[in-house]
N, C-alpha and C positions, 0 to 999 in steps of 0.2 A: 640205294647207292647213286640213285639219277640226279640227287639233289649236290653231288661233289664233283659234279661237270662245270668244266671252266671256272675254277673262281682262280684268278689272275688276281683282284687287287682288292680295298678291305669291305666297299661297300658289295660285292661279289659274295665274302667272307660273310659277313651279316646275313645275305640274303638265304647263303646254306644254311647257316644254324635254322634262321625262321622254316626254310623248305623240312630241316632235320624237324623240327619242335610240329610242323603241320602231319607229318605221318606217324607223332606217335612216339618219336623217342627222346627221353630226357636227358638235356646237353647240362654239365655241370664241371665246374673249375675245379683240380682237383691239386690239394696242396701237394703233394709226395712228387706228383708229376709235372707239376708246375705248368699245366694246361690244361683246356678243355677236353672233354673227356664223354664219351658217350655211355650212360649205365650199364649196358651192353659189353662193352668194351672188359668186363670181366669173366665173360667166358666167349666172347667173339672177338679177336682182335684184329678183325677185316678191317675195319673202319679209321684203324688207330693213324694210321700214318697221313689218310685225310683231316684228320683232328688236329696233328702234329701240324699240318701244312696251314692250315686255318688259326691255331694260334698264335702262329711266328706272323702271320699277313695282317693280322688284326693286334699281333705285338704284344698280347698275354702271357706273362709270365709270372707274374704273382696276381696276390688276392685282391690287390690296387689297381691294378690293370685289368684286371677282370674287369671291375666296379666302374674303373671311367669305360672300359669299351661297351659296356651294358648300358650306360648313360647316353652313349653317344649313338649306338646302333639299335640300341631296344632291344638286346636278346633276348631279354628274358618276358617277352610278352604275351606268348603262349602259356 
């Protein structure tokens, strides 16, 4: 959860995902919700409303915006 401290702006937003993806958990777009989403997130939804906050800051709300904010910020590099 130490990895959802202070993200204020998108390159912040980026930097969680990557701190999310180094301990282990899989961040994925999810069509129904229309944001990123941690696998997790279906039987723990501790995490959901920092997810929530992370893809309104990095402006993910479909599958095209996933795809340029992964271009732009590397999420998906782990």
């Amino acid at each position: 959860m130490e990895c959802f401290n202070n993200i204020s702006n998108a390159y912040e937003a980026a930097e969680a995902i990557h701190c999310i993806q180094k301990c282990g958990e899989t961040v994925l777009y999810d069509d129904h919700e229309k944001r990123l989403i941690l696998w997790r997130e279906i039987y723990d939804k501790s995490p959901e409303e920092h997810m929530i906050k992370i893809s309104k800051i990095l402006e993910i709300n479909s599958r095209e915006t996933y795809e340029s904010a992964d271009k732009r910020y590397n999420l998906t590099m782990y």
